[in-house]
N, C-alpha and C positions, 0 to 999 in steps of 0.2 A: 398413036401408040409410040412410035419414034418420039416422038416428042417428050415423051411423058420419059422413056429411057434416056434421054440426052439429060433433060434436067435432071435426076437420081443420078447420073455418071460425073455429071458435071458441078450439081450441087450440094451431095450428099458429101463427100469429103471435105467441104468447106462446112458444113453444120456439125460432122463432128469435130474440129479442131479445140473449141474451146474446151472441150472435153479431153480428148489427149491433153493439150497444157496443163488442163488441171489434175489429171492423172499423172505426168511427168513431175508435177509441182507435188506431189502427195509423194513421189516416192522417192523423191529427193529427200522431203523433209524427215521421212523415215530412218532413209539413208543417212542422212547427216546425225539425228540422233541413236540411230545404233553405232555410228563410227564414235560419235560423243560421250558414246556409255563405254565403246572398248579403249577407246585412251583414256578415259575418266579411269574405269577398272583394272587398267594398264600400270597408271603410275599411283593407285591406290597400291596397287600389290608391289610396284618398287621400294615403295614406302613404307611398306609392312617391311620386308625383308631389309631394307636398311635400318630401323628401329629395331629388329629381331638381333642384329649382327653386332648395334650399339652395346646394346642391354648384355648381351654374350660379352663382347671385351669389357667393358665395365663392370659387369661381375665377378670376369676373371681377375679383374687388375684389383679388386676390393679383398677377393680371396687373396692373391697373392703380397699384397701389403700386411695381411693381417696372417699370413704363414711366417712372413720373413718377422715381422716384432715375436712373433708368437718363439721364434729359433732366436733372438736377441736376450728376449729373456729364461731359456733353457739354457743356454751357454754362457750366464755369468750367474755370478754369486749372488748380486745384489744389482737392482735398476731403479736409478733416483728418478724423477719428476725430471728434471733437467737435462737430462738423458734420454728417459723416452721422449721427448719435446722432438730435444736436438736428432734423434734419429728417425722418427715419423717425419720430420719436414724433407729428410734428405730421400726419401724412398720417390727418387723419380722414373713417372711410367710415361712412355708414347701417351696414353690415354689417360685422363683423368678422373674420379668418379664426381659428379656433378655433389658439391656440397660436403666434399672429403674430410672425415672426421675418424678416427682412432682414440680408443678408450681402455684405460687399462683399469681393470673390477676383480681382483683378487679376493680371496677367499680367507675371509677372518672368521674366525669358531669365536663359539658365545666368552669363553675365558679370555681370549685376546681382543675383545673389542676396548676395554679401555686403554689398554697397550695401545692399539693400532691410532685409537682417535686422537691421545696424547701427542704420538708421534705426526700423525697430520697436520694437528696444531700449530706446528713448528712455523711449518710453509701456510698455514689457512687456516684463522686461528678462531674464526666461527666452524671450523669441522664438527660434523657429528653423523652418525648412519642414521639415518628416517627413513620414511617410504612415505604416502599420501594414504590419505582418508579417502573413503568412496567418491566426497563431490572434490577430489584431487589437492584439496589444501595438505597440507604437509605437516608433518607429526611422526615423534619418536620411535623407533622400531618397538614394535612387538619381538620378545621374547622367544629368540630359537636356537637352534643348535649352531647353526652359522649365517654368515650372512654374505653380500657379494655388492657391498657399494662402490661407486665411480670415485676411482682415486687420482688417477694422471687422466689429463685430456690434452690431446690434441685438438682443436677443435675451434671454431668460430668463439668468439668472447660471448656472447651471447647467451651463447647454454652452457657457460659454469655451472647458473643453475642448478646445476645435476650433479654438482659433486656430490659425494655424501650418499646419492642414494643406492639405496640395496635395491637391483635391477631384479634378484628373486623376489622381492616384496610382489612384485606382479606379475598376473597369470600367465599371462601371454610367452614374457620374456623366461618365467619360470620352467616351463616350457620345454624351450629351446636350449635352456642351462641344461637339462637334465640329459636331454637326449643327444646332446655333444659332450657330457661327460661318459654315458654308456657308451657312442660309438668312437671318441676320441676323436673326431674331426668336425669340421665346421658344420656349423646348422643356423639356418634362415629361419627365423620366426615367420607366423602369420604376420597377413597383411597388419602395418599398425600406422597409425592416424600423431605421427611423433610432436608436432607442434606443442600441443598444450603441456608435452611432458618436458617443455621448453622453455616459454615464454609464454604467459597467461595477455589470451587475446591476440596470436601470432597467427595467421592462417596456418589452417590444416596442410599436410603433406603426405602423404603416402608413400610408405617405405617398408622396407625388410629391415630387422637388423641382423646382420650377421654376428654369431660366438664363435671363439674359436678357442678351445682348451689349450692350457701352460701347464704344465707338467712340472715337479723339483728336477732339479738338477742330476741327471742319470739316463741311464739307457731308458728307450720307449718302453711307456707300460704296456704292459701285452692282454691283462683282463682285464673287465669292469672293473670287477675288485679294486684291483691294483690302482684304473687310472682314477678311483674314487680317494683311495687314499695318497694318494700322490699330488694330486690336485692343486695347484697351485692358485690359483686364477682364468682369467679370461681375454682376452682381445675381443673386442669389438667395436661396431660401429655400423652406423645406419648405409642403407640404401637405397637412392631416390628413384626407386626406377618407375614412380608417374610424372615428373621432369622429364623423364628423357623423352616418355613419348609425348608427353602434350604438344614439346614445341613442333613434332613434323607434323601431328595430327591435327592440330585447331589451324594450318593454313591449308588445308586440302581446300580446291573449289566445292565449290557446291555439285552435286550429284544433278547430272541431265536428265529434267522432264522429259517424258514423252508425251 
């Protein structure tokens, strides 16, 4: 009977050892993957919050470039092509917006379009107002009361393109024309897919465009009414904000198995 208690004393903690290791070794690797997943989830959420705070100043700094032309052109008579150029290049901000572009899309009524196209002519002597046909090919405005095509660009050489066109021709941007003329300040359109309204065959881009109503010459309009008939035009210009986050977002590691 001693004997039988010396062996169990003596050799029963030595039988389970491989067993502790391997229970030590299991809660290690538990351990090392929940520690994996909270710094993984750690600097996921630093990441969020620094793409949150991007997106914030770059859309402040897009509003506030497109306030200050929007005061450029209520405080003079008259703004050439050469003029708005020269003053959209000089609006420098700490931050940039990724792809910065400013458009000026004034408000010609159906009696001043051949005035207005003639005068375009001058500077861009294929000028005319169009809009696109359903599968997006391009063709002559329809018939309205007024129109809103892209007259000054700032902008990438690439999407001249876009002179000429009436931005109410389409739903989206029609939109957002409307509802910055009722409330008189800036408004973001729905998400829009801008490329092909660019460069036929460009990759897609996803962006906002910002309006921002221009006003005649005069104190601020104080009712719809008023800011309908006062209307001068518009500012705008897109906003990339699936740029800003792809680039922190497509280098996150991979996400720790368990």
């Amino acid at each position: 009977m001693k004997l039988r208690r010396d062996f169990f004393r003596h050799s029963f903690p030595v039988a389970l050892l491989p067993i502790l290791v391997l229970a030590g070794m299991v809660s290690l690797v538990v351990y090392d993957c929940r520690n994996g997943k909270e710094t993984w989830q750690r600097d996921l959420d630093g990441r969020v919050r620094e793409r949150i705070e991007a997106l914030r100043l770059a859309h402040a700094v897009a509003l506030a470039k497109q306030t200050t032309v929007k005061g450029f052109f209520e405080a003079s008579e008259e703004v050439t092509e050469a003029e708005f150029i020269t003053f959209a290049q000089n609006l420098n901000y700490p931050i940039q917006p990724i792809h910065d572009a400013l458009a000026w899309t004034p408000r010609v009524r159906a009696a001043e379009q051949a005035a207005f196209e003639a005068q375009q002519r001058r500077s861009h002597p294929d000028f005319d107002i169009w809009e696109r046909e359903p599968d997006g090919r391009r063709r002559a405005v329809s018939e309205r009361d007024e129109y809103f095509p892209v007259a000054y660009l700032w902008i990438d050489q690439s999407e001249q393109a876009l002179r000429g066109w009436d931005i109410a021709s389409e739903p989206i941007r029609r939109k957002a024309l409307e509802q910055a003329v009722v409330s008189g300040r800036p408004v973001m359109t729905d998400p829009l897919q801008l490329a092909p309204d660019v460069i036929e065959g460009a990759p897609l881009a996803w962006a906002y465009l910002i309006v921002t109503p221009v006003y005649s010459k005069g104190p601020p309009p104080q009712t719809a009414e008023e800011r309908r008939e006062r209307l001068a035009g518009f500012v705008d210009g897109p906003f990339y904000y699936g740029q800003i986050l792809e680039g922190q977002l497509v280098s996150m590691p991979p996400y720790p198995l368990s």
